[in-house]
N, C-alpha and C positions, 0 to 999 in steps of 0.2 A: 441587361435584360429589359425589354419594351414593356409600360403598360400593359400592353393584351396579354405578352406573357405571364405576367406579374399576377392579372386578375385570372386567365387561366391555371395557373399553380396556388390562387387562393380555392377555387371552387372547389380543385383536385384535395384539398387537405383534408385528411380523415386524422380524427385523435381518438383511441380508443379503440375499443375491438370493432371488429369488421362488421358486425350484426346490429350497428343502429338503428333506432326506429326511425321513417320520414321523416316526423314532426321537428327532427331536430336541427332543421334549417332555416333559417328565414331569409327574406327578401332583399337585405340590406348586406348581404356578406353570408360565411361561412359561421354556421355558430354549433356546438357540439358539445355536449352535455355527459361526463361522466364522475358522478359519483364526489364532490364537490368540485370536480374540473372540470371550469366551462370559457369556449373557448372562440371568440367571435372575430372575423376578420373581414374589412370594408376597403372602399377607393372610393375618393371624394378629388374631383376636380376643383379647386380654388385657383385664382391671381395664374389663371395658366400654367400651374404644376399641376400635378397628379400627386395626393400624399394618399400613402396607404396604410393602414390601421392593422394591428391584430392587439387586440386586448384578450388575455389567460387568465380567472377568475379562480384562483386558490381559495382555500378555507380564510385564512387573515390578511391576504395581500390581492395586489392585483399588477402584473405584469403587462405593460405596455409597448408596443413599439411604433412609432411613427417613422415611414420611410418615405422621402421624399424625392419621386422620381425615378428611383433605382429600391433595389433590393437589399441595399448596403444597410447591414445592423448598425454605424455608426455610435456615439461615443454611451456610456448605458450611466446609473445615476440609479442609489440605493436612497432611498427616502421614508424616513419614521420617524414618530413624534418621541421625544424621551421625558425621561422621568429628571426632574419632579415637576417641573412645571408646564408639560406638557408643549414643549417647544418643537418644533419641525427641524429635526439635524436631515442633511443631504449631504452623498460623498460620493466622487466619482470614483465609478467601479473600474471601467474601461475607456480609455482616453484620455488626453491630456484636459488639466486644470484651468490655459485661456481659455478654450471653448468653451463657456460654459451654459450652452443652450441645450434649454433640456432640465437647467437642474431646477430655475424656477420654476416650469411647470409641474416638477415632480413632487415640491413642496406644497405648491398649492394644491395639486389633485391630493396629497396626507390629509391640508386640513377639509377639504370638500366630500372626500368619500372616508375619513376616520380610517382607513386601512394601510399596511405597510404599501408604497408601491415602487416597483422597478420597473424604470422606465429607460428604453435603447430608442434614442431622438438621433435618424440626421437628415435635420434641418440648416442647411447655409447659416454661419453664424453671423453673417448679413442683411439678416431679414427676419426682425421681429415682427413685421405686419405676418409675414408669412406661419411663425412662432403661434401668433395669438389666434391665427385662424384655426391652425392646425389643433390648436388646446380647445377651442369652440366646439368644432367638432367632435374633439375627443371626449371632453365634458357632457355633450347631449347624446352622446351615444351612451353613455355611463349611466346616466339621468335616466335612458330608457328603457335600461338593461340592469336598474333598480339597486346599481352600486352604490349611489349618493347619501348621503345620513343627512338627514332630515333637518331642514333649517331650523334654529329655535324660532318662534312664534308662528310655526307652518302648522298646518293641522294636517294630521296624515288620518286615514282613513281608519286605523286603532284608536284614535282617540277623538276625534270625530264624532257625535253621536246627531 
């Protein structure tokens, strides 16, 4: 599947009943809003790939996919922090164990956004520059889209005065 096709089958995606209001689009991707499931998908040219985005916003998780080039789901990476001490455990759900690109970013999107997240990466396990770029993007798209839990000594706008 080409690019064109790739962002033409993002525009096309509808989630949820057929009776959306407009508002629930924006300009950077496909983004759709029901009832705690929201659900944004983007294409960002970097380093001369195409990687393409769909982040799914559940009530405690958030479901990721970065595809790079092609449509392929490639290898996926279950990621949450456990008890007691609050550590980042990651296990591959789908895929073999060398590749294991994909799982770092899954650990650090845990401690960056505090949420369970599952993440389907395939990225070339040959190209961390491409890795890091792809986590950039996906990170400020998070940040934008108000996933992020709040840096300690940030001041957010609740406490703010």
């Amino acid at each position: 599947m080409s690019s064109e096709e790739l962002r033409t089958s993002f525009a096309d995606l509808v989630v949820g009943s057929p009776n959306q209001t407009a508002g629930q689009n924006n300009s950077s991707g496909v983004s759709s809003s029901e009832e705690g499931l929201q659900v944004t998908c983007f294409t960002e040219d970097l380093h001369d790939v195409t990687l393409h985005f769909q982040i799914v916003r559940l009530s405690k998780q958030i479901y990721a996919w970065v595809g790079c080039n092609t449509a392929k789901f490639g290898h996926l990476y279950a990621a949450a922090t456990t008890r007691p001490d609050n550590r980042v455990s990651v296990t591959s759900v789908l895929g073999g164990t060398s590749d294991n690109t994909g799982s770092g970013m899954a650990r650090r999107l845990v401690l960056k956004t505090g949420l369970n997240i599952v993440l389907a990466c395939n990225i070339p396990k040959d190209s961390p520059m491409l890795e890091a770029a792809a986590e950039r993007k996906l990170v400020e798209k998070l940040k934008g889209l108000g996933y992020m839990r709040p840096v300690a000594g940030e001041a957010t706008t609740s406490t703010a005065h």
